[in-house]
PyMOL commands that place a pseudoatom at each C-alpha (Angstrom):
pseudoatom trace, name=CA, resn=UNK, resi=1, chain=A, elem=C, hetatm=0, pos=[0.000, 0.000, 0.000]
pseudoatom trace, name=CA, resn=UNK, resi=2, chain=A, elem=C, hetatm=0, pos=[1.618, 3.328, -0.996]
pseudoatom trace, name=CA, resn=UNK, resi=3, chain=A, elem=C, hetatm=0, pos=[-0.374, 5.271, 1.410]
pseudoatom trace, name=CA, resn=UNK, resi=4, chain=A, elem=C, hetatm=0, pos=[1.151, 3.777, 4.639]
pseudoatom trace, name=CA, resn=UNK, resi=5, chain=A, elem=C, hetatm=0, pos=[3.065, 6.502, 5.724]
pseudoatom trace, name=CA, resn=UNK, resi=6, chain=A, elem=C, hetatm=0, pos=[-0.267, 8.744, 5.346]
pseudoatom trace, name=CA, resn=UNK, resi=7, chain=A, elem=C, hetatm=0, pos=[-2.341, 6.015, 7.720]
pseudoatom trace, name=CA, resn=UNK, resi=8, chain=A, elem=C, hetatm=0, pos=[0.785, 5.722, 10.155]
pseudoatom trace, name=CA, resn=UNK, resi=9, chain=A, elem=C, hetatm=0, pos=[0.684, 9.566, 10.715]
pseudoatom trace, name=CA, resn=UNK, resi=10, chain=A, elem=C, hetatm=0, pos=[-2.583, 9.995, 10.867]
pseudoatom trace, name=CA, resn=UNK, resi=11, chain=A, elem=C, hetatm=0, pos=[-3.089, 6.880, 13.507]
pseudoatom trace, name=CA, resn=UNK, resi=12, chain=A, elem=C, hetatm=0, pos=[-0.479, 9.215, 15.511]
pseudoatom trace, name=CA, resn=UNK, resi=13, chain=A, elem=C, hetatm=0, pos=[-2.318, 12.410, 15.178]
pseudoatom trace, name=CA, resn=UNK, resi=14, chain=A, elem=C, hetatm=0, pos=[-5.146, 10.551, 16.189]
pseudoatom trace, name=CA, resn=UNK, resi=15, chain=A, elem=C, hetatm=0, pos=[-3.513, 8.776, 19.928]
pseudoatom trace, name=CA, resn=UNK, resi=16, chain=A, elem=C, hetatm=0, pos=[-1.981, 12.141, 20.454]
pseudoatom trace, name=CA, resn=UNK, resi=17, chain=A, elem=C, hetatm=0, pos=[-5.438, 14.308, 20.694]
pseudoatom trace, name=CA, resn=UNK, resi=18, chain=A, elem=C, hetatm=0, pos=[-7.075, 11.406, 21.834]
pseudoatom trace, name=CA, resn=UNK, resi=19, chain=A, elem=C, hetatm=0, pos=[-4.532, 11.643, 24.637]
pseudoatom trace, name=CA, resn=UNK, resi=20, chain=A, elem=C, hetatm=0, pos=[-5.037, 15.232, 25.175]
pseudoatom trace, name=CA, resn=UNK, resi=21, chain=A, elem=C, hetatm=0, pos=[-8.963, 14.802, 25.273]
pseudoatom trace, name=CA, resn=UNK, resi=22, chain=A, elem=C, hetatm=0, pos=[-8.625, 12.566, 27.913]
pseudoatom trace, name=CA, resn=UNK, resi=23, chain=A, elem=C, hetatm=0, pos=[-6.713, 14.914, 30.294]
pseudoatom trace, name=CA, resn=UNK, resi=24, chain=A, elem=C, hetatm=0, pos=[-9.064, 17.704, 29.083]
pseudoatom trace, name=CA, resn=UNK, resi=25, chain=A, elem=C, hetatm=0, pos=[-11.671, 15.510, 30.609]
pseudoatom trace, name=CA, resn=UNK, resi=26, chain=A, elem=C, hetatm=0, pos=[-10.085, 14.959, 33.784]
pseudoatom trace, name=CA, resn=UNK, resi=27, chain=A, elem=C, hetatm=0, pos=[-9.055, 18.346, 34.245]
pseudoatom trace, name=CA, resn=UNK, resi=28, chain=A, elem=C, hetatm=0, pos=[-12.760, 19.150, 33.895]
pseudoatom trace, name=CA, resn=UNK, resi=29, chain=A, elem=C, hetatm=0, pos=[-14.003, 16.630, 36.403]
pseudoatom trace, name=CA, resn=UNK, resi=30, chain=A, elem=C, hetatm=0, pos=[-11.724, 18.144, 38.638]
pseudoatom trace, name=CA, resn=UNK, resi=31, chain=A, elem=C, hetatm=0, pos=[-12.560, 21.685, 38.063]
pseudoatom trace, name=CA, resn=UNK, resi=32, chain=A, elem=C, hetatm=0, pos=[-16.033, 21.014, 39.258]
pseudoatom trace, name=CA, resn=UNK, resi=33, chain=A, elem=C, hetatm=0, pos=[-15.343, 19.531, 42.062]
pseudoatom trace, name=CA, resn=UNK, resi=34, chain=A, elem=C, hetatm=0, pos=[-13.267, 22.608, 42.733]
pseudoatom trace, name=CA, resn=UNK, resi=35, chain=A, elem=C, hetatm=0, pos=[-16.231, 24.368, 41.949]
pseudoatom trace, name=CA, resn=UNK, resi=36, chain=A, elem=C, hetatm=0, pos=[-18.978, 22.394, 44.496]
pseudoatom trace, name=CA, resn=UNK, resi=37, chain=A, elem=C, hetatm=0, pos=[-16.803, 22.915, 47.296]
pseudoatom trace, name=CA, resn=UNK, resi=38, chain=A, elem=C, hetatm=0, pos=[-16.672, 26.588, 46.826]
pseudoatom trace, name=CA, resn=UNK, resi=39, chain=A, elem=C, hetatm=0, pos=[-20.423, 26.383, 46.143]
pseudoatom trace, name=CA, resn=UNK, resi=40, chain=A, elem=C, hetatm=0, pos=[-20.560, 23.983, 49.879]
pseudoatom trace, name=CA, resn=UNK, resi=41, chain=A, elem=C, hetatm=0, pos=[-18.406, 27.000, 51.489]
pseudoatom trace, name=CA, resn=UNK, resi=42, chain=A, elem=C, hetatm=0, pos=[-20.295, 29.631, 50.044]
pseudoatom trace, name=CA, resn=UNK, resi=43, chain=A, elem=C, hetatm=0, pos=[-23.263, 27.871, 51.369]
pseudoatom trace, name=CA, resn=UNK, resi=44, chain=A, elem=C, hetatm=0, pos=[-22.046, 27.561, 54.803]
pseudoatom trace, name=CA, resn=UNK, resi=45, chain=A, elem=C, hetatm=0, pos=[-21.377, 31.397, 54.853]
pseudoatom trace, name=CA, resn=UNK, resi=46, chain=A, elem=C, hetatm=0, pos=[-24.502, 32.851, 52.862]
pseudoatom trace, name=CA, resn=UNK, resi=47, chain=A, elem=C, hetatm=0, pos=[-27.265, 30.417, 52.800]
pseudoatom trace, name=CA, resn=UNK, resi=48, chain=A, elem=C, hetatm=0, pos=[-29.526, 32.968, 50.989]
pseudoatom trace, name=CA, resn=UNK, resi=49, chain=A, elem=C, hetatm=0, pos=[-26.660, 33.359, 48.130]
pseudoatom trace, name=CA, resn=UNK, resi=50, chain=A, elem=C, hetatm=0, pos=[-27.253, 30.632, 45.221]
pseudoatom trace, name=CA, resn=UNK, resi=51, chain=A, elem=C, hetatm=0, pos=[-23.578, 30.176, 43.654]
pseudoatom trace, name=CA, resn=UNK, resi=52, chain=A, elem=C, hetatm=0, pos=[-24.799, 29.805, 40.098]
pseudoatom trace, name=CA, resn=UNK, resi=53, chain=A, elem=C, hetatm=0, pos=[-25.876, 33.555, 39.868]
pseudoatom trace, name=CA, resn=UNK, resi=54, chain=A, elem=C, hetatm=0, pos=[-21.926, 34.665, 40.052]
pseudoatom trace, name=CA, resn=UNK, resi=55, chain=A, elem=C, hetatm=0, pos=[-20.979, 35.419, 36.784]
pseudoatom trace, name=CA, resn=UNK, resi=56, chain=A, elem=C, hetatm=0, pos=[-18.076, 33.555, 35.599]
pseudoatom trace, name=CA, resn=UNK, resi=57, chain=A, elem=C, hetatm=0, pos=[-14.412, 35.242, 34.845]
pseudoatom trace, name=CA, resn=UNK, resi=58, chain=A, elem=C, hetatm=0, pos=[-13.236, 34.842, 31.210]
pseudoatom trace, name=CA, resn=UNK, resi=59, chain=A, elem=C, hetatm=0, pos=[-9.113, 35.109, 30.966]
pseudoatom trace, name=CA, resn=UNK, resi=60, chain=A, elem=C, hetatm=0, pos=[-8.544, 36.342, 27.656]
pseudoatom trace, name=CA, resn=UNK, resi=61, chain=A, elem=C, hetatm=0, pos=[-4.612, 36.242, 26.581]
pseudoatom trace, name=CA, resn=UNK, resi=62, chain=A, elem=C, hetatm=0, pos=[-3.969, 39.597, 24.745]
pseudoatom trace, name=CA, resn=UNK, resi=63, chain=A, elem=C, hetatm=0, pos=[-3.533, 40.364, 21.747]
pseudoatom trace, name=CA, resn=UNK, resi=64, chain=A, elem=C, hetatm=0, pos=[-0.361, 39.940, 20.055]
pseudoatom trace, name=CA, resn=UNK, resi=65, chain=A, elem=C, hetatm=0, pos=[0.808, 41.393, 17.230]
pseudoatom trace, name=CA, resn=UNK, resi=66, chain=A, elem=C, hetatm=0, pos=[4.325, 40.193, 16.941]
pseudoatom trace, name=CA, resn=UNK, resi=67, chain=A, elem=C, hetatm=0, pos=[5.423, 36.577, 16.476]
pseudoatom trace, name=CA, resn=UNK, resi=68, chain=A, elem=C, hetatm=0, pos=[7.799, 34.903, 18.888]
pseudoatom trace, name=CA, resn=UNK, resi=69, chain=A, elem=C, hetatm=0, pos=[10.955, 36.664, 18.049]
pseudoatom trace, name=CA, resn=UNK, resi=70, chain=A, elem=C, hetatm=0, pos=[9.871, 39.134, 15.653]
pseudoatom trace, name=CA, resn=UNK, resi=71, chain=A, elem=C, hetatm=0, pos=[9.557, 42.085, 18.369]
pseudoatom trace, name=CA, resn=UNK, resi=72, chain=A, elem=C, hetatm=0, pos=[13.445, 42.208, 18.747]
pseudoatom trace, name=CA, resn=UNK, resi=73, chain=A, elem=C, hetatm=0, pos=[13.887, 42.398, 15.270]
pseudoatom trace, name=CA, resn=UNK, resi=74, chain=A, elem=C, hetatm=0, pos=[11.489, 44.969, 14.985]
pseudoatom trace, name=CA, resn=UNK, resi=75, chain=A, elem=C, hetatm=0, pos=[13.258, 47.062, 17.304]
pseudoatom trace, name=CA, resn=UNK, resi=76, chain=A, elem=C, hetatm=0, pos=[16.673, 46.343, 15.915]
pseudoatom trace, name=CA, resn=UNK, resi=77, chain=A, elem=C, hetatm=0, pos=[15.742, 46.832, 12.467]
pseudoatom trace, name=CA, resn=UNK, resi=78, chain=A, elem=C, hetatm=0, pos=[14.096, 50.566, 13.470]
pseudoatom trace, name=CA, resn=UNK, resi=79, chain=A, elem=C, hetatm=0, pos=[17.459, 51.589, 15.363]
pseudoatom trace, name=CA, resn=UNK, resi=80, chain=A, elem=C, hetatm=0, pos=[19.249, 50.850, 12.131]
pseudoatom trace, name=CA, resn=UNK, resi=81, chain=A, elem=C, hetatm=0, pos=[17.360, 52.696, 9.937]
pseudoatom trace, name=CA, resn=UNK, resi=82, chain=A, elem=C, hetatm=0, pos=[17.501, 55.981, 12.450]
pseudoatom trace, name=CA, resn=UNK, resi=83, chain=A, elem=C, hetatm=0, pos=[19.390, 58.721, 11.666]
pseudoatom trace, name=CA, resn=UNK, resi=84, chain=A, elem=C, hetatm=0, pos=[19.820, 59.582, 15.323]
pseudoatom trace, name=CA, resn=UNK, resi=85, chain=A, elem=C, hetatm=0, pos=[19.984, 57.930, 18.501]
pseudoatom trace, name=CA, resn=UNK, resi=86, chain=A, elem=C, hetatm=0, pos=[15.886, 56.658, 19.748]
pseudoatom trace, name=CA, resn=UNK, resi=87, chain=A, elem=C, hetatm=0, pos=[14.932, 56.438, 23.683]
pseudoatom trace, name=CA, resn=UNK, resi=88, chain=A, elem=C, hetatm=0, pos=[13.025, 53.237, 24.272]
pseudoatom trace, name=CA, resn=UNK, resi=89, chain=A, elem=C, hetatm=0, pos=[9.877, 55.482, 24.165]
pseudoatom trace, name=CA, resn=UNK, resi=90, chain=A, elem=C, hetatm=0, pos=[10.983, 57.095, 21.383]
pseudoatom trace, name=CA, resn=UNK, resi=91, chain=A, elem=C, hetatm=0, pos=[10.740, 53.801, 19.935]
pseudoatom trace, name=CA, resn=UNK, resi=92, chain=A, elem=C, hetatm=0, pos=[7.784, 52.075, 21.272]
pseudoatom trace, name=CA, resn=UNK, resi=93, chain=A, elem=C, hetatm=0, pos=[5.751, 55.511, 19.962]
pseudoatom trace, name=CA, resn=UNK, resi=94, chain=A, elem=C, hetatm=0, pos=[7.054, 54.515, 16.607]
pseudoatom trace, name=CA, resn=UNK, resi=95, chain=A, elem=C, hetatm=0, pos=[6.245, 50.605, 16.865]
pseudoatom trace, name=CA, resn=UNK, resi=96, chain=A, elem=C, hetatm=0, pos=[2.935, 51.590, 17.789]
pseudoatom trace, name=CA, resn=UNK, resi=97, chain=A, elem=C, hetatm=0, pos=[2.112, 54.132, 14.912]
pseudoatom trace, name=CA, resn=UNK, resi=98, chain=A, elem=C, hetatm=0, pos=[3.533, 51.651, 12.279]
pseudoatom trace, name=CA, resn=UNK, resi=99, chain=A, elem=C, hetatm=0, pos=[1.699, 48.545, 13.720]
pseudoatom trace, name=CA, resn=UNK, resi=100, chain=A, elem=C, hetatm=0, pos=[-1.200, 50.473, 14.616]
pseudoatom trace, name=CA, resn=UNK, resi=101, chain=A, elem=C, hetatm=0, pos=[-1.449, 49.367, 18.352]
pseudoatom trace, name=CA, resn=UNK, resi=102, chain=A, elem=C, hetatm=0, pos=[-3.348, 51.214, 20.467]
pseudoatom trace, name=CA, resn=UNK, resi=103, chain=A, elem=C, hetatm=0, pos=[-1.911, 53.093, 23.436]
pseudoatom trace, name=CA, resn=UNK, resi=104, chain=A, elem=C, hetatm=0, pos=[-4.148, 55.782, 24.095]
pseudoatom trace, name=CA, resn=UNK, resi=105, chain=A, elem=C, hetatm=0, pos=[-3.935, 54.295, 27.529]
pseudoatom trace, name=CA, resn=UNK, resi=106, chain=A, elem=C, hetatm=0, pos=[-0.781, 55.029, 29.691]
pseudoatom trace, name=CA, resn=UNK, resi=107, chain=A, elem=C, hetatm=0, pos=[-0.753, 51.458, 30.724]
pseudoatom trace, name=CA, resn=UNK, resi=108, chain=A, elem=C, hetatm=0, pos=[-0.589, 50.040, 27.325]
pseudoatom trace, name=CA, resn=UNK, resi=109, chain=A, elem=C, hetatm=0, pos=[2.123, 52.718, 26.168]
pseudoatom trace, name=CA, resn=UNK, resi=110, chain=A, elem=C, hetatm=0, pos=[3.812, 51.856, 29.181]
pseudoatom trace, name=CA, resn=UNK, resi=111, chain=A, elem=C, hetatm=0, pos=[4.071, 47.876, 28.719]
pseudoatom trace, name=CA, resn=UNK, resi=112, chain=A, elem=C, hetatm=0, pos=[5.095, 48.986, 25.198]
pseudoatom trace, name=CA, resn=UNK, resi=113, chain=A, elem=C, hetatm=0, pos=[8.025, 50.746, 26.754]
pseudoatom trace, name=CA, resn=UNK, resi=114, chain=A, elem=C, hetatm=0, pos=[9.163, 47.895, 28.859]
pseudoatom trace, name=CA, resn=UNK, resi=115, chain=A, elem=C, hetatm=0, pos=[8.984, 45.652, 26.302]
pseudoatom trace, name=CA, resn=UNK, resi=116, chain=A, elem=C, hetatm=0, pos=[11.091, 47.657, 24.202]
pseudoatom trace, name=CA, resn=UNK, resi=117, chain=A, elem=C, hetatm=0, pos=[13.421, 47.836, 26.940]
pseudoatom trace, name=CA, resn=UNK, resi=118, chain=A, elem=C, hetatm=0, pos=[13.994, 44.691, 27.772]
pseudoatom trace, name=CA, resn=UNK, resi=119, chain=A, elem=C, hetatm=0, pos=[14.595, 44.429, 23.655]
pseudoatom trace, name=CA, resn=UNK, resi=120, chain=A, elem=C, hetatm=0, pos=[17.558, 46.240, 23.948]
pseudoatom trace, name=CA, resn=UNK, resi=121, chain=A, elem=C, hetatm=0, pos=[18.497, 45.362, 27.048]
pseudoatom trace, name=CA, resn=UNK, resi=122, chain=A, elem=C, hetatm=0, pos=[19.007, 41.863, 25.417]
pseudoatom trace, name=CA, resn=UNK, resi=123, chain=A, elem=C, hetatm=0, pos=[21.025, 42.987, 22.802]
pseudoatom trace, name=CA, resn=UNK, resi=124, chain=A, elem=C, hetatm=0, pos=[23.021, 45.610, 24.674]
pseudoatom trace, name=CA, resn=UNK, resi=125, chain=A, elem=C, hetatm=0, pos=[26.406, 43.993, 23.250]
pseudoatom trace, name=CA, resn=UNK, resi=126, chain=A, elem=C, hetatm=0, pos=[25.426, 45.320, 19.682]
pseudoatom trace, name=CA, resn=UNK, resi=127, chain=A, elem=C, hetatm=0, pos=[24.104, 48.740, 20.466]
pseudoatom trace, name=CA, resn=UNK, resi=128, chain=A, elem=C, hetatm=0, pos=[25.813, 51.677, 21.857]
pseudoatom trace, name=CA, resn=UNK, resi=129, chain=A, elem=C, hetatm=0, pos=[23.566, 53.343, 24.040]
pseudoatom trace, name=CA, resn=UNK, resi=130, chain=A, elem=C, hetatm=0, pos=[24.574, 57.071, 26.071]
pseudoatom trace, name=CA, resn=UNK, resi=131, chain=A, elem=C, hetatm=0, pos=[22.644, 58.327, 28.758]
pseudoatom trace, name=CA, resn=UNK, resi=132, chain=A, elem=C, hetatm=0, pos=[21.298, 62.063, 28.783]
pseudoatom trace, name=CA, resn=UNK, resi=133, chain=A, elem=C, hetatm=0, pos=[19.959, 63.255, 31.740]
pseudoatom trace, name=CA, resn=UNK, resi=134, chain=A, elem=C, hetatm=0, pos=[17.710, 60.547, 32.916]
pseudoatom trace, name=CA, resn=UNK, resi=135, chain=A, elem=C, hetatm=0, pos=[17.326, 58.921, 29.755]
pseudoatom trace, name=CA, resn=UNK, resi=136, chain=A, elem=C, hetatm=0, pos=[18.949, 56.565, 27.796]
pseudoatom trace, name=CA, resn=UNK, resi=137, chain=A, elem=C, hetatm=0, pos=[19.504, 56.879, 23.677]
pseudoatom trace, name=CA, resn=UNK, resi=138, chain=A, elem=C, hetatm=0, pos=[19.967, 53.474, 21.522]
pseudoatom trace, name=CA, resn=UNK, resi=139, chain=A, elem=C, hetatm=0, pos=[21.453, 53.303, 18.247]
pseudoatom trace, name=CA, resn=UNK, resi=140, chain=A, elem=C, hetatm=0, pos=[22.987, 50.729, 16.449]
pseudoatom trace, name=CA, resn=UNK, resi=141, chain=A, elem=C, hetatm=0, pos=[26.244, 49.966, 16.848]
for i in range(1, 141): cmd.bond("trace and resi %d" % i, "trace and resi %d" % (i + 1))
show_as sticks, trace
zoom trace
């Protein structure tokens, strides 16, 4: 049969989600045990209060717009096409514009910022940096 190595793989696909269904599963049966004795202690504290009425909490990962490595070369890639030395702000206002991320919130501008940081900060051996006042300009080296 030519299509062997098809039915192998796909008999391997097949264990291996089968094998993560079954610890889906069992994480499930024991998240709701989790979640009766919560309900029992609730109980025990607020008779009057029925447990299924509290809304659940959703974690949502956020958004990403870079793939795993791409961020540093982002960053890298913008220092060398400067003309002058950036701050790490300097930067992450020009990430954001370009990639059309939105930090119209100072918290979002702000995790920008670190993550530019740490960026550089990882590739500190090829950049010269200079510090001015309290900041710190990048360029590339």
């Amino acid at each position: 049969m030519a299509e062997s190595h098809v039915i192998s793989a796909l008999r391997d696909k097949r264990a291996e989600l089968d094998g993560e269904l079954r610890q889906a599963e069992k994480r499930i049966i024991q998240l709701r045990a989790d979640l009766e004795s919560i309900d029992g202690a609730l109980r025990v504290f607020d008779p009057s209060l029925a447990p299924r009425t509290i809304r659940p909490k959703l974690k949502r990962k956020p958004p990403t717009h870079f793939r795993h490595g791409q961020f540093c070369r982002v960053v890298l890639d913008m220092l060398r096409r400067a003309g002058d030395p950036m701050t790490a702000r300097d930067i992450a206002t020009q990430i954001a514009f370009d990639y059309r991320i939105d930090v119209s919130a100072a918290a979002a501008m702000n995790r920008l910022v670190v993550k530019v940081r740490q960026a550089l900060t990882s590739h500190r051996e090829t950049l010269a940096s200079e510090r001015r006042g309290d900041a710190i300009y990048w360029r590339a080296g």
